[in-house]
C-alpha positions as protocol buffer text, in pm:
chain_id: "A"
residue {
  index: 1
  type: UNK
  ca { x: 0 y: 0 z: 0 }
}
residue {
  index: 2
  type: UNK
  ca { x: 257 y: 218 z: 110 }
}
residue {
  index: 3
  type: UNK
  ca { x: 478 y: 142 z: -239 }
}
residue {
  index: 4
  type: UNK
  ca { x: 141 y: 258 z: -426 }
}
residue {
  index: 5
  type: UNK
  ca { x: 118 y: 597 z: -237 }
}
residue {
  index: 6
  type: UNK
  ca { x: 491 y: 674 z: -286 }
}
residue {
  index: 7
  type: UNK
  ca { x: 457 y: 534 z: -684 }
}
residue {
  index: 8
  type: UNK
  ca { x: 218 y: 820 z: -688 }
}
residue {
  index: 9
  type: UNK
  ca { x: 397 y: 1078 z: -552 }
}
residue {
  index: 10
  type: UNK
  ca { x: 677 y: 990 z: -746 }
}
residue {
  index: 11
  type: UNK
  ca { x: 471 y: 1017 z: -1046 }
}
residue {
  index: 12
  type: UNK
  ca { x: 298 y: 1327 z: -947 }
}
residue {
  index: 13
  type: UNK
  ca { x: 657 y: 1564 z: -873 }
}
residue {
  index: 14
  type: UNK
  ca { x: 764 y: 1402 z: -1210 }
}
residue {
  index: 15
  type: UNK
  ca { x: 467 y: 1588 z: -1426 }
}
residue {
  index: 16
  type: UNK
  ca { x: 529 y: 1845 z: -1214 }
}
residue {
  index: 17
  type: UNK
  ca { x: 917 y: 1891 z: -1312 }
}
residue {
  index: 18
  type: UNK
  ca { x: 828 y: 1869 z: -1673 }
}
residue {
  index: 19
  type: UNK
  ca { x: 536 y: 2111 z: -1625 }
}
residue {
  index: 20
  type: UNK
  ca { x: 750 y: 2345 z: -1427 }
}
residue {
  index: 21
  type: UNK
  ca { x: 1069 y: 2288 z: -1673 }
}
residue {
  index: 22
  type: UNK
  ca { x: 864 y: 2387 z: -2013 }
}
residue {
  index: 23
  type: UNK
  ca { x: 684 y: 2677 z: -1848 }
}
residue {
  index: 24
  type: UNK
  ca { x: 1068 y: 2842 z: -1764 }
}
residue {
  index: 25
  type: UNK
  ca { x: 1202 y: 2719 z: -2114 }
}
residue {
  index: 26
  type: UNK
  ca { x: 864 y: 2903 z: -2279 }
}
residue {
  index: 27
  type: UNK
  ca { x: 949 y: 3206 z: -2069 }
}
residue {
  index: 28
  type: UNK
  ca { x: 1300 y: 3223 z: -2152 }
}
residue {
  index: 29
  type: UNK
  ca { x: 1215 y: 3198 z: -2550 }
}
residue {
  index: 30
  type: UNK
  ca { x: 913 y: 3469 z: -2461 }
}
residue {
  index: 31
  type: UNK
  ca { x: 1145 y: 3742 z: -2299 }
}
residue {
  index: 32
  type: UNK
  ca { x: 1415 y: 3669 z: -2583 }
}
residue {
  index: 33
  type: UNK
  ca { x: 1166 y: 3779 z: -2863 }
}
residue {
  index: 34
  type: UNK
  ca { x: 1022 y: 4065 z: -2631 }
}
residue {
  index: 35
  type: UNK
  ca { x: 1398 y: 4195 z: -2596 }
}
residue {
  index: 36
  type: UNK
  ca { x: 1463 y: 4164 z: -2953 }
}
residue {
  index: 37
  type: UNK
  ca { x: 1156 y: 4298 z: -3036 }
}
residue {
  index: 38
  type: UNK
  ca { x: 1216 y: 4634 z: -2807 }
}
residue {
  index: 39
  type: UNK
  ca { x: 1590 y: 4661 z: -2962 }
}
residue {
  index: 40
  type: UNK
  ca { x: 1431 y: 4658 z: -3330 }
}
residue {
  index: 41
  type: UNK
  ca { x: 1199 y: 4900 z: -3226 }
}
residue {
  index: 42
  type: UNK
  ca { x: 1396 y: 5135 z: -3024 }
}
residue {
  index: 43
  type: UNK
  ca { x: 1691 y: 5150 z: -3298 }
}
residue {
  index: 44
  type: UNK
  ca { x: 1873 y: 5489 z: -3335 }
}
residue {
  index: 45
  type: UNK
  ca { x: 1787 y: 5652 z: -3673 }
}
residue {
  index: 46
  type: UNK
  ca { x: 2157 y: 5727 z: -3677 }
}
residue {
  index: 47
  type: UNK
  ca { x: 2234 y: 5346 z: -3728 }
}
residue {
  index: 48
  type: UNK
  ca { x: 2009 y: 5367 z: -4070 }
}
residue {
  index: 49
  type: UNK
  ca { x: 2178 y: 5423 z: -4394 }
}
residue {
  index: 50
  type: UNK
  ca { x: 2000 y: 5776 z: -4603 }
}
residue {
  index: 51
  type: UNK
  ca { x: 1773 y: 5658 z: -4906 }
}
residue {
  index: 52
  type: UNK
  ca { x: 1765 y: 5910 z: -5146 }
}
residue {
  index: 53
  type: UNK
  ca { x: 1496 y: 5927 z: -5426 }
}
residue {
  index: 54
  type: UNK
  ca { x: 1468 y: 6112 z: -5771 }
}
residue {
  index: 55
  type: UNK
  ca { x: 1137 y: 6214 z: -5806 }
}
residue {
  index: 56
  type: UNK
  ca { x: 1225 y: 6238 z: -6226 }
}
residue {
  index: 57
  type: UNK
  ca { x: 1242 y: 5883 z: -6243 }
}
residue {
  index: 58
  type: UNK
  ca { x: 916 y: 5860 z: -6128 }
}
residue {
  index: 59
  type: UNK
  ca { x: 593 y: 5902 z: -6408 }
}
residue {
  index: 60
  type: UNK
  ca { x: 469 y: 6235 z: -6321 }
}
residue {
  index: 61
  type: UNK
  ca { x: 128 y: 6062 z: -6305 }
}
residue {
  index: 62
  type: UNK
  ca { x: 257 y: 5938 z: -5968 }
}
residue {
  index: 63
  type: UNK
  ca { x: 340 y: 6278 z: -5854 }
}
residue {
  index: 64
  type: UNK
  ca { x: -9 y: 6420 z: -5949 }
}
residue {
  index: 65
  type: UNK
  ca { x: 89 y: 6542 z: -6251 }
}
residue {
  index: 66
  type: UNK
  ca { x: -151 y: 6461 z: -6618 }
}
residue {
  index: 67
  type: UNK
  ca { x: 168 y: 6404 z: -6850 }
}
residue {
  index: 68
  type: UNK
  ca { x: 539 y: 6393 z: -6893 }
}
residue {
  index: 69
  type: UNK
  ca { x: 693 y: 6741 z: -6870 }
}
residue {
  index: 70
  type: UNK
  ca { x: 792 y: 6900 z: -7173 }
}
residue {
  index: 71
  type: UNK
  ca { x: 665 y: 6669 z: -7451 }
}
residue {
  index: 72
  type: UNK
  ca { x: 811 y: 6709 z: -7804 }
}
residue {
  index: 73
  type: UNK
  ca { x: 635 y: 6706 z: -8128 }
}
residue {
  index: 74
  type: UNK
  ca { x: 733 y: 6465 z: -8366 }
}
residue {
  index: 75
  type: UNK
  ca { x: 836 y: 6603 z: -8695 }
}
residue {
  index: 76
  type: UNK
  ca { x: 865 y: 6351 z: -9057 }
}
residue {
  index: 77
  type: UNK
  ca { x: 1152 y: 6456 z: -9256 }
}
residue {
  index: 78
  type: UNK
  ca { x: 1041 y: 6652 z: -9571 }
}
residue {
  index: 79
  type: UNK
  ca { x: 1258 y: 6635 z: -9857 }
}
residue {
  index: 80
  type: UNK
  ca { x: 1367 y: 6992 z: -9939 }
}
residue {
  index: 81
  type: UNK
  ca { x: 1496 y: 7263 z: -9773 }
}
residue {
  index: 82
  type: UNK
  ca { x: 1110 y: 7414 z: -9634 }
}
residue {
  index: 83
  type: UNK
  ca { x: 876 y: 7207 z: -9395 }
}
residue {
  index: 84
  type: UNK
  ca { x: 595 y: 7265 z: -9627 }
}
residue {
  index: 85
  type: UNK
  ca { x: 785 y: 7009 z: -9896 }
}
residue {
  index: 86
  type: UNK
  ca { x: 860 y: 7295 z: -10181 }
}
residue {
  index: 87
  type: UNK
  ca { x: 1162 y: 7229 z: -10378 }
}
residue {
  index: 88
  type: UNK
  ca { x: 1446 y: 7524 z: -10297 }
}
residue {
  index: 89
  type: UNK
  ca { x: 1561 y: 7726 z: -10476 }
}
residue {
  index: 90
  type: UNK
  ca { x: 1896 y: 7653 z: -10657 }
}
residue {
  index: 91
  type: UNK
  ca { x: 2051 y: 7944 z: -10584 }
}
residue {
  index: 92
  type: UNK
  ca { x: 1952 y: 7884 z: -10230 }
}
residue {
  index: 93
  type: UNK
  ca { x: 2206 y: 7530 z: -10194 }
}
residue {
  index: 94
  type: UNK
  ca { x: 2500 y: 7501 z: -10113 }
}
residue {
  index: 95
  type: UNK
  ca { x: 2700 y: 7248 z: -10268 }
}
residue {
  index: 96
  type: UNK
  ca { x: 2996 y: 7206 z: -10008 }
}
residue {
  index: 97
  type: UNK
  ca { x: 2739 y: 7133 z: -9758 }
}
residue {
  index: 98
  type: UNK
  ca { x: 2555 y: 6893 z: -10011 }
}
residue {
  index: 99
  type: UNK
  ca { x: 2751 y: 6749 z: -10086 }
}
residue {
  index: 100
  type: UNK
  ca { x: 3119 y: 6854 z: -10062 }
}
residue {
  index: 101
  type: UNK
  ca { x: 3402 y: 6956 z: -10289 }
}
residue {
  index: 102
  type: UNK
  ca { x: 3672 y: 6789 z: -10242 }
}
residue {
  index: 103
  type: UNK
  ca { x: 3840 y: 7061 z: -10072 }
}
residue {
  index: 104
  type: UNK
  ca { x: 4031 y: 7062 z: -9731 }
}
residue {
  index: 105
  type: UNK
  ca { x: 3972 y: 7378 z: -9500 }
}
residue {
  index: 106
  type: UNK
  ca { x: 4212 y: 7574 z: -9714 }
}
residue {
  index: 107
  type: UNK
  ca { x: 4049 y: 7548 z: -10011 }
}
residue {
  index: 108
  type: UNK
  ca { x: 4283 y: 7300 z: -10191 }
}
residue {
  index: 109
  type: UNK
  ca { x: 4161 y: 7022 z: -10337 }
}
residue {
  index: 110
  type: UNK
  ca { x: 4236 y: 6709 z: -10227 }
}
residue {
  index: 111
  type: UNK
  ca { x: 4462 y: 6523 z: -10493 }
}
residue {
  index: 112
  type: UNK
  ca { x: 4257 y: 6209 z: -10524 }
}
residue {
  index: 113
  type: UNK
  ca { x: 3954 y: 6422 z: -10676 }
}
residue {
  index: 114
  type: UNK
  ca { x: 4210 y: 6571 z: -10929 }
}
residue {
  index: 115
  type: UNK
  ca { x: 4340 y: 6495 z: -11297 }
}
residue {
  index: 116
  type: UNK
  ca { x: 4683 y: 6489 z: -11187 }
}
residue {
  index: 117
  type: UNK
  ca { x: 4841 y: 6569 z: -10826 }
}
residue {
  index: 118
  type: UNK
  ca { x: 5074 y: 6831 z: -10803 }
}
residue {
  index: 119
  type: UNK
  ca { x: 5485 y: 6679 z: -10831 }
}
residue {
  index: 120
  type: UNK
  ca { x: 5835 y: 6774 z: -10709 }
}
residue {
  index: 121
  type: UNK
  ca { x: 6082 y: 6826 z: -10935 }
}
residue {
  index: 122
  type: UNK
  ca { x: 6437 y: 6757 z: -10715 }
}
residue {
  index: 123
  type: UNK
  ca { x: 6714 y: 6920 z: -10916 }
}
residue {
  index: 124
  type: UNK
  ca { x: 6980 y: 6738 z: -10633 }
}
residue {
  index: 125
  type: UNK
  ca { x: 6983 y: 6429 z: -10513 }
}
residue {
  index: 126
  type: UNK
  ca { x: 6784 y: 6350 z: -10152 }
}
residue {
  index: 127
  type: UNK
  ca { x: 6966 y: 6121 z: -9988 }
}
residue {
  index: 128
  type: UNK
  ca { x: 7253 y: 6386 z: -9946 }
}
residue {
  index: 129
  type: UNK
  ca { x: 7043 y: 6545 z: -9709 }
}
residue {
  index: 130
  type: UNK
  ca { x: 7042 y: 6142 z: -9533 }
}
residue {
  index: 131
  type: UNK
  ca { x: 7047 y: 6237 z: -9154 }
}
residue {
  index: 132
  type: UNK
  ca { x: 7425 y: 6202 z: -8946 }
}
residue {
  index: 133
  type: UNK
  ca { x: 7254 y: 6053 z: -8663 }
}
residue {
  index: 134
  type: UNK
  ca { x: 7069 y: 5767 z: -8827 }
}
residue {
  index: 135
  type: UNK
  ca { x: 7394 y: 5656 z: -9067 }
}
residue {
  index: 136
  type: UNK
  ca { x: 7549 y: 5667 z: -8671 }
}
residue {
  index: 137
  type: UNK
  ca { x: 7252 y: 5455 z: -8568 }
}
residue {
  index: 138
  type: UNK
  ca { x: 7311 y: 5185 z: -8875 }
}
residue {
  index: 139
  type: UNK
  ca { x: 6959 y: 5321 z: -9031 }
}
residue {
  index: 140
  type: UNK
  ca { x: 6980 y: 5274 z: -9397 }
}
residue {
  index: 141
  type: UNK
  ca { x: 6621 y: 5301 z: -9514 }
}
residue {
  index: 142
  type: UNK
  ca { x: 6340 y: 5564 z: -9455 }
}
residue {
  index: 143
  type: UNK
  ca { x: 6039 y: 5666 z: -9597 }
}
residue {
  index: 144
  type: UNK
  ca { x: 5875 y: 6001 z: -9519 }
}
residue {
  index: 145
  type: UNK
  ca { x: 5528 y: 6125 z: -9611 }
}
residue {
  index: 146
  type: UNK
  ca { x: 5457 y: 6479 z: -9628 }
}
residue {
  index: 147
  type: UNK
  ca { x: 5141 y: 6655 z: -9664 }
}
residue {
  index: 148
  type: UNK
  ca { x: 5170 y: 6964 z: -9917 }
}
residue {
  index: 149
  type: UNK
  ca { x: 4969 y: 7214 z: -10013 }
}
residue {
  index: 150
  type: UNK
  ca { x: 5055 y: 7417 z: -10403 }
}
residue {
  index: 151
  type: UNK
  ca { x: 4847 y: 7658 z: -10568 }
}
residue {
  index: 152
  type: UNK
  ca { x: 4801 y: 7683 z: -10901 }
}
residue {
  index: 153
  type: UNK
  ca { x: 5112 y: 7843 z: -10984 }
}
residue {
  index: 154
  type: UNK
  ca { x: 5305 y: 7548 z: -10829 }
}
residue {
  index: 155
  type: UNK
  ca { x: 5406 y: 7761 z: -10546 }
}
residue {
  index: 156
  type: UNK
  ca { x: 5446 y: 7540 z: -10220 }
}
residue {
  index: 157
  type: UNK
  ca { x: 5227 y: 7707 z: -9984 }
}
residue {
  index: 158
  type: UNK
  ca { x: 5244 y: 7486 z: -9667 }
}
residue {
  index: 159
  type: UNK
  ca { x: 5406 y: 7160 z: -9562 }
}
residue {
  index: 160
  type: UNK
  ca { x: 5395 y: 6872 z: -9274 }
}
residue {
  index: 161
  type: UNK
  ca { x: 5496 y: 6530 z: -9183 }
}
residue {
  index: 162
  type: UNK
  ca { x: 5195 y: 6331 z: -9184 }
}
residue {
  index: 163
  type: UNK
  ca { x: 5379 y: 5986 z: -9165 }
}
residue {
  index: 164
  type: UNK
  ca { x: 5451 y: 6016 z: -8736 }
}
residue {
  index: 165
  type: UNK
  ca { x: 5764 y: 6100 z: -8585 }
}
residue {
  index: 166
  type: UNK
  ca { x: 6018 y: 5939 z: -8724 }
}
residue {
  index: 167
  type: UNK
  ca { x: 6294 y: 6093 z: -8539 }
}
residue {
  index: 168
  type: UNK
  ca { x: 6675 y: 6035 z: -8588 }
}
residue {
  index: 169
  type: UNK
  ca { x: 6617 y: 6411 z: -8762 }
}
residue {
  index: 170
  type: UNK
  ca { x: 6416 y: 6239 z: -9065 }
}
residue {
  index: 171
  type: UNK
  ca { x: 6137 y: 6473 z: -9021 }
}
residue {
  index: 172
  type: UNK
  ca { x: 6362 y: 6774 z: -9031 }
}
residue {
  index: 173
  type: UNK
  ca { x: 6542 y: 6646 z: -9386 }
}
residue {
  index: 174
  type: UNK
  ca { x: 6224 y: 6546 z: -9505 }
}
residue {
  index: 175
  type: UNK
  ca { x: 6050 y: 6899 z: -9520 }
}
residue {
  index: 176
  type: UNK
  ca { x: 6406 y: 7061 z: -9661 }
}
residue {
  index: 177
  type: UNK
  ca { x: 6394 y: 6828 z: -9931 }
}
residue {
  index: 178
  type: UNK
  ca { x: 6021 y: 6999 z: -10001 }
}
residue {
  index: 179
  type: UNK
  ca { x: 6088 y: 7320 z: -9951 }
}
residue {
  index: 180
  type: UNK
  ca { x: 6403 y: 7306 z: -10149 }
}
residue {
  index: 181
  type: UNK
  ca { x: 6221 y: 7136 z: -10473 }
}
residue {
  index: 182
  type: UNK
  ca { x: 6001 y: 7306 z: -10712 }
}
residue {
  index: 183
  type: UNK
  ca { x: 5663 y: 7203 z: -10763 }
}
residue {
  index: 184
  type: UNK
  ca { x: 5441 y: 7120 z: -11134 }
}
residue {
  index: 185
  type: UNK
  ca { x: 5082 y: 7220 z: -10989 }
}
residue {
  index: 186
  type: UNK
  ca { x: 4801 y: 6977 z: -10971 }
}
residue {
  index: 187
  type: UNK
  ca { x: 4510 y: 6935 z: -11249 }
}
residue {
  index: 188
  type: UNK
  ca { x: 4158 y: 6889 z: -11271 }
}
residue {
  index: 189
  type: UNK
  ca { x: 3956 y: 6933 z: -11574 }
}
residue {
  index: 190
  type: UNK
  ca { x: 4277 y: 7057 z: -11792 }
}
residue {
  index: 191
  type: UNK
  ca { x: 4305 y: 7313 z: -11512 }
}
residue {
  index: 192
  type: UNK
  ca { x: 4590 y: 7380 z: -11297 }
}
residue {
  index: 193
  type: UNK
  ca { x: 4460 y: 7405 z: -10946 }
}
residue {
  index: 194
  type: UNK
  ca { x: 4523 y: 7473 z: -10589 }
}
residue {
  index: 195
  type: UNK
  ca { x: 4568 y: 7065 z: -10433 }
}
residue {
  index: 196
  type: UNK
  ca { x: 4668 y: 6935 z: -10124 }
}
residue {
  index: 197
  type: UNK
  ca { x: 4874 y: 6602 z: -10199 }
}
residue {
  index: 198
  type: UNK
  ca { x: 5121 y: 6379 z: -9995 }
}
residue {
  index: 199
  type: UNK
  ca { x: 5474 y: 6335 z: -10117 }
}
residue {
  index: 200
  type: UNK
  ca { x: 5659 y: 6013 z: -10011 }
}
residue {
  index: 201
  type: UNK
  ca { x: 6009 y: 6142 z: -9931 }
}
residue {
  index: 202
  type: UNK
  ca { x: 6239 y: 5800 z: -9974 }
}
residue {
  index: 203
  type: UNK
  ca { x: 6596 y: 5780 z: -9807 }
}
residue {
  index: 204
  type: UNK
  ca { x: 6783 y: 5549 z: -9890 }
}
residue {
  index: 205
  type: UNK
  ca { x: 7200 y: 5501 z: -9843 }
}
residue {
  index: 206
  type: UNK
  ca { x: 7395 y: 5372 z: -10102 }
}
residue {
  index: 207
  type: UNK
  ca { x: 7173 y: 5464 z: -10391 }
}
């Protein structure tokens, strides 16, 4: 009888322990959400990062406006110089912006649209002009281009290297050469005219 009664008992403070062990584990996981909870809520605006927001990338429908701002008329292209589609006038066109001439900013035509480009007529021989410091550097061979411009009387009227630096003082004998040779002028449509032309300058030692 007495091993009943204490059975019991026994039975009775075990429920008991697991009754009293869930309630403290379910108060423990309560007040951990509550605190996390409260620290979520109480958070320091200084902690956020600034969100910035352009209101143009927004449809001004959004932003109680009726349409985009500043809408733009589309226009069909109309051949002719007027809206309306009337044909211009000829005297009113201008054929260099038509089309073009030919011409560089100077006015001289650009040999390729010509009869014949303008030429250099070398009365000495080039390679005597062969630069000191490339013989020193065992240079043998160069080639040169320079852009010329000659009028219509032959006369050279400007001239460049157009071929990069070529250095060992190339560039320098190069443009002597041209400015020491006379010039045939260019042609176009049996005319002499004003051209703008490169000139291959060719060194070579030996020859």
């Amino acid at each position: 009888m007495e091993t009943r009664s204490f059975s019991k008992t026994v039975e009775k403070v075990f429920k008991i322990s697991i009754l009293a062990s869930l309630l403290l584990h379910g108060i423990s996981v309560g007040g951990f959400y509550i605190s996390q909870m409260q620290n979520s809520a109480t958070m320091d605006s200084a902690d956020l990062s600034p969100v910035e927001i352009d209101l143009d990338d927004f449809p001004p429908e959004l932003l109680g406006g009726a349409e985009s701002p500043a809408p733009v008329e589309k226009q069909d292209w109309v051949e002719g110089s007027k809206k309306d589609g009337e044909d211009p006038n000829n005297d009113d066109l201008d054929p260099n912006k038509v089309s073009g001439d030919g011409k560089d900013k100077d006015g001289f035509l650009y040999s390729y649209n010509g009869d014949r480009p303008p030429t250099p007529i070398l009365d000495f021989d080039p390679n005597s002009y062969f630069p000191d410091a490339a013989k020193n550097s065992g240079i043998t061979e160069k080639t040169v281009v320079v852009l010329v411009q000659v009028d219509e009387s032959g006369t050279l009227r400007s001239a460049k290297v157009v071929s990069g630096n070529p250095g060992y003082g190339f560039d320098s004998a190069a443009l002597k050469i041209i400015h020491l040779a006379r010039f045939s002028p260019g042609y176009s449509q049996g005319k002499p005219t004003s051209m703008s032309h490169r000139v291959p300058i060719h060194f070579r030692l030996g020859d």
